[in-house]
C-alpha atoms as one frame of an Amber mdcrd trajectory, in Angstrom:
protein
   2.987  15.670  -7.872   5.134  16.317  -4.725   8.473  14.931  -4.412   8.103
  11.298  -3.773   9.090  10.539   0.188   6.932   6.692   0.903   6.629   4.123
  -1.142   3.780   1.366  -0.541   3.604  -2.613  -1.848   0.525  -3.547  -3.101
   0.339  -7.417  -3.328  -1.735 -10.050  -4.527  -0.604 -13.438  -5.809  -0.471
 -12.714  -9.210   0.503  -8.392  -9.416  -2.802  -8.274 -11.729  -5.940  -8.225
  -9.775  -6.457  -7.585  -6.368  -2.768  -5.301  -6.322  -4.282  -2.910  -8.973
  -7.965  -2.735  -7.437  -6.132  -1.240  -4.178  -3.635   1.130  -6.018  -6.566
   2.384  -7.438  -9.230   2.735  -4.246  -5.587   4.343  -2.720  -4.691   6.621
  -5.508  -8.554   7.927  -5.331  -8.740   8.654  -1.639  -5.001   9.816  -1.628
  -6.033  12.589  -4.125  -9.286  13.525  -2.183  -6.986  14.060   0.618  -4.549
  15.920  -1.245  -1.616  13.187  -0.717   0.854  13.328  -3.503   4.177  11.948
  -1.199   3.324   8.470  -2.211   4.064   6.089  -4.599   1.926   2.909  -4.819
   3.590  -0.254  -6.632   2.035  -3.527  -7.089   3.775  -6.628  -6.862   3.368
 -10.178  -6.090   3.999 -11.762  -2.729   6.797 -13.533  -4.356   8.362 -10.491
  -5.708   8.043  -8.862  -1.589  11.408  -9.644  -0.543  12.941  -7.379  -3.298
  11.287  -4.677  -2.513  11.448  -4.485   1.323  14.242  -2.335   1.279  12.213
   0.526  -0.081   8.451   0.419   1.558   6.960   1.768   4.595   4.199  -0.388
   4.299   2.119  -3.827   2.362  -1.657  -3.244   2.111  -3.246  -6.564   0.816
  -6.448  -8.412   0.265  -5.112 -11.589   1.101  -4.153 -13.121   4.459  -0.847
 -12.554   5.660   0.925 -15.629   7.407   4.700 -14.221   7.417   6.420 -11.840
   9.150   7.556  -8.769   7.828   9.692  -6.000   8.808   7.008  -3.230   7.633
   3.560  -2.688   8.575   0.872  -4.512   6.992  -2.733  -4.049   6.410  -4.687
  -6.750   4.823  -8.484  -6.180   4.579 -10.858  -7.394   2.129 -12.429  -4.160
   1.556 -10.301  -3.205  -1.204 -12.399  -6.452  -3.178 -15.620  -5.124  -3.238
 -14.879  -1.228  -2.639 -17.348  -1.348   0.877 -16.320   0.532   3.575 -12.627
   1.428   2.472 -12.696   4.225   3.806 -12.104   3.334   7.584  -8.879   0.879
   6.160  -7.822   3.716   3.945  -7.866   6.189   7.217  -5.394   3.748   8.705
  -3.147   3.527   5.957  -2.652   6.934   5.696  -1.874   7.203   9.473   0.671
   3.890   9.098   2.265   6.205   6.139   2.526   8.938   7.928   4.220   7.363
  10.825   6.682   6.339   8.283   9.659   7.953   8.154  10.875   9.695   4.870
  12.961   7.040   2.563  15.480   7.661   0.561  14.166   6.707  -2.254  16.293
   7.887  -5.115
C-alpha cells in the first residue's frame, strides 16, 4: 500500500449496510486501477460532521439534502452492483482533483 494521501466517507444511516457495500465495489475497482492513495471509511450520516475535517469526498447510496463542504456522489448503483463502473470513473476523477491531506 502507498502512503495514504485522500481519505473518502462512506455513509449510510446506520455505518453497516449500504457504507460497507461501497467500500467494497471501491476497494475492488481501486485495485484494478492500481489506486492504493486512498483510504475508504464508513460512517453514518450522523457521525459526518466529525470527520469533515479529513475527506476529500462522501460517496453514498442515499439522497443527500445538506450541504457539505466536500464533494458528494450519491448513486444507487453501489445497491445492486449495476453499472458502477461509470460512478466509480467519477469518483476517482473527484479524488484526484483532491488535493493531498495531511492526514497524519
Amino acid at each position: 500500500m502507498g502512503i495514504i494521501r485522500k481519505r473518502v466517507a462512506c455513509v449510510c444511516g446506520a455505518a453497516i449496510a449500504s457504507s460497507s457495500s461501497i467500500k467494497y465495489q471501491l476497494e475492488e475497482f481501486f485495485e484494478r486501477e492500481k489506486v492504493n492513495y486512498v483510504e475508504l471509511i464508513c460512517c453514518r450520516f450522523s457521525e459526518l460532521d466529525q470527520y469533515l475535517d479529513h475527506i476529500c469526498l462522501i460517496v453514498t447510496a442515499s439522497p443527500i439534502f445538506r450541504e457539505y463542504p466536500v464533494p458528494v456522489v450519491s448513486d444507487t448503483c453501489y445497491l445492486s452492483g449495476i453499472d458502477c463502473e461509470p460512478v466509480n470513473r467519477k469518483v476517482l476523477e473527484l479524488i484526484e482533483s483532491a488535493p493531498d491531506m495531511d492526514l497524519y
